[in-house]
N, C-alpha and C positions, 0 to 999 in steps of 0.2 A: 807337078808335085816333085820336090828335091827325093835325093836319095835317102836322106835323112828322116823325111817325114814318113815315109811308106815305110820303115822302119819302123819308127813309133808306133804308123796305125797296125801294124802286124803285131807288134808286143800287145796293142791294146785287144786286139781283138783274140790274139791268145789269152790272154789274163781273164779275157770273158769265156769263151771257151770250157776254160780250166775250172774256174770257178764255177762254172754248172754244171760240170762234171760232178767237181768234190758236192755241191750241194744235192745231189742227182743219189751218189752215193751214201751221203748222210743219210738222206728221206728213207733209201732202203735200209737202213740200219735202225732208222725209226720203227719203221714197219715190224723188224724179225727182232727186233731187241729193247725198243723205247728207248726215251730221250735219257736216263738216267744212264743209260750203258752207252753210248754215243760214243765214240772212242777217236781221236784224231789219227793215230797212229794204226787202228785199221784202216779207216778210210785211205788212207796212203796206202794202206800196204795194197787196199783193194783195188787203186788206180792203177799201181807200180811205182810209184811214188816214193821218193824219201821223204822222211817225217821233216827235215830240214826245209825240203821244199816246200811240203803245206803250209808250212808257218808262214809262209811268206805271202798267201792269202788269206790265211784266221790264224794271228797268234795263240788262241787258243781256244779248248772247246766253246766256253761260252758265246767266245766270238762267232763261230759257227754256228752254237744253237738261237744264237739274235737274229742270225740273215735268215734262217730258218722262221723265225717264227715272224720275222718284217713280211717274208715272202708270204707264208701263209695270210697274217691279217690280210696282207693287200689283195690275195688273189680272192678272199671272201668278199671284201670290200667289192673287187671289181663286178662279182655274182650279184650283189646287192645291185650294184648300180645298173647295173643292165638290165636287172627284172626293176625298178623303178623307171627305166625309161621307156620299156618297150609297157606299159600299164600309164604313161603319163596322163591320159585322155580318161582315167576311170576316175573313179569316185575317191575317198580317202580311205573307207575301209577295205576296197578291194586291192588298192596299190600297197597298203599296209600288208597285206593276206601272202600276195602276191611275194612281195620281198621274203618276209618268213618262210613263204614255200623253198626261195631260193638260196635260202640262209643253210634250211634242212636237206638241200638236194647239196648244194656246196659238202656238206658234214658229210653227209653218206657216201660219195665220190671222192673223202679226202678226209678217212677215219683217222689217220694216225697223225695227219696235220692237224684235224680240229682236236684230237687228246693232245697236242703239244701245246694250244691255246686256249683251251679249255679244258684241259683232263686237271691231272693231278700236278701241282709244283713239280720241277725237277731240283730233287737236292742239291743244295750248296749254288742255285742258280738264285742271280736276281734278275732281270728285267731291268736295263736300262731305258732311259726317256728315250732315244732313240724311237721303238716297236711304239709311243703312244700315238704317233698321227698316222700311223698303220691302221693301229686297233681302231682308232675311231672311228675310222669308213665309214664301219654297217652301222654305230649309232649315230652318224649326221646323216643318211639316208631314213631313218626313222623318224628321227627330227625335224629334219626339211618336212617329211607328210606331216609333221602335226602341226608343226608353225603353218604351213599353206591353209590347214583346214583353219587354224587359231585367226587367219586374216583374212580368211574367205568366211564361207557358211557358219563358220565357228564351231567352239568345243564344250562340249555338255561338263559342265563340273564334274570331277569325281568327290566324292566326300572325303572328309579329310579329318581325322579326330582330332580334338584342343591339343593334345601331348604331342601331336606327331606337326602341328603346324612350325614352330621355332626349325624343323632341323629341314620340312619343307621348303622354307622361305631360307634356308642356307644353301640348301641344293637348286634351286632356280637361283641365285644369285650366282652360285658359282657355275653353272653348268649350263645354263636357260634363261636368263634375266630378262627376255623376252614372253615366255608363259607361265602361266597362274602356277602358282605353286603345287596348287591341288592335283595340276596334268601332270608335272615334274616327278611329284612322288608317288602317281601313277604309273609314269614314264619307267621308271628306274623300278618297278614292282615287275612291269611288263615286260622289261628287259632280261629279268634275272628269270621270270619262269618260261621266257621262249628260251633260252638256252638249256635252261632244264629240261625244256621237253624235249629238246634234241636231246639233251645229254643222255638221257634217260631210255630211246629210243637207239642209241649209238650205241650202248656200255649194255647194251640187254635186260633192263629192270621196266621194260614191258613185255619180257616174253611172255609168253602165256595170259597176257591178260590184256594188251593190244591188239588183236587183228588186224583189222581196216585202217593201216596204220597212215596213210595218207590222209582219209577222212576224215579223222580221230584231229590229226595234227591242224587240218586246214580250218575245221570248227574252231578247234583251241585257240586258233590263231585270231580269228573275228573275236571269237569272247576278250581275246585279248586289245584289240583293237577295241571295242565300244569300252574297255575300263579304263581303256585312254581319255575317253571321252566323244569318237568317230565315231558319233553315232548319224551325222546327217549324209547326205547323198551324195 
């Protein structure tokens, strides 16, 4: 290796370094203040940093709260997939169960990541395309279980009312053009109340009236699997 090069890889592996640091610093800023108050210029100040300097890793907050929120999808994504593969030998609705519990264990171990991707908007932020093949992770692991059940044992119709058929057969075209419309806009019903029930579970509006809150959630989770349609072995 020239002298030049072990140069380079030294900038390179500073620059990574650094950038986990500010990102390290962010998250704690998330935690004591949320994404709305996010500040570039503490985070420098918190490193020792000149604000000059930071820019020269996230020109600007947004930029920071994108690697933020890339980081987070992926590292739910990676929780999903790992409970999908150490379960691969079960049934559909237990592999189904299984991911949700790790969707839920992911949330509770990483409150104020899952409030930056699932809480409230951050003002004056948009979401670039960038964070979508993040985001998707833990829906193509849902996915994959139902398309495998749809080409194996197969999938129990959900019922589907006349008015709501036109926007079903838009959402499996765009999303699924491989299963029945009817699982589709099952799919996307199941998707929004497992997040709810984490959400709900995370933000405190089960206090007092969820106990057994594991049990609670791991039920919800089958009911929500057989409205998929997983209902065979």
């Amino acid at each position: 290796m020239s002298t030049a090069q072990g140069a380079k890889g030294a900038r390179a592996r500073a620059r990574i370094e650094v950038t986990a640091a500010i990102k390290d610093e962010a998250r704690g800023q998330l935690a004591a203040e949320g994404a709305a108050k996010l500040s570039l210029r503490a985070v420098a100040r918190e490193l020792g940093m000149a604000s000059s300097a930071l820019y020269r890793y996230f020109p600007s907050r947004d930029d920071l709260l994108t690697a933020l929120i890339i980081d987070a999808y992926n590292s739910l994504g990676e929780a999903a997939e790992a409970a999908r593969d150490t379960a691969a030998d079960a049934g559909h609705v237990r592999r189904w169960t299984v991911v949700c519990e790790a969707v839920r264990a992911w949330a509770l171990a990483h409150p104020h990541e899952y409030a930056l991707i699932y809480g409230s908007p951050v003002p004056g932020y948009t979401a670039p395309d960038d964070t979508i093949p993040a985001a998707a992770r833990v829906a193509y692991v849902f996915t994959g279980i139902v398309r495998d059940a749809h080409q194996g044992p197969g999938l129990a119709k959900p019922p589907l009312p006349a008015e709501l058929r036109p926007e079903a057969h838009r959402m499996a075209a765009e999303f699924a053009p491989d299963l029945p419309p009817e699982t589709v806009a099952a799919f996307v019903a199941a998707w929004a109340e497992l997040f709810g029930l984490v959400g709900f579970e995370l933000f405190g509006q089960f206090n007092r009236v969820v106990e057994d809150r594991e049990t609670f959630f791991r039920h919800a989770a089958e009911r929500l699997a057989h409205g998929v349609g997983l209902v065979f072995p």
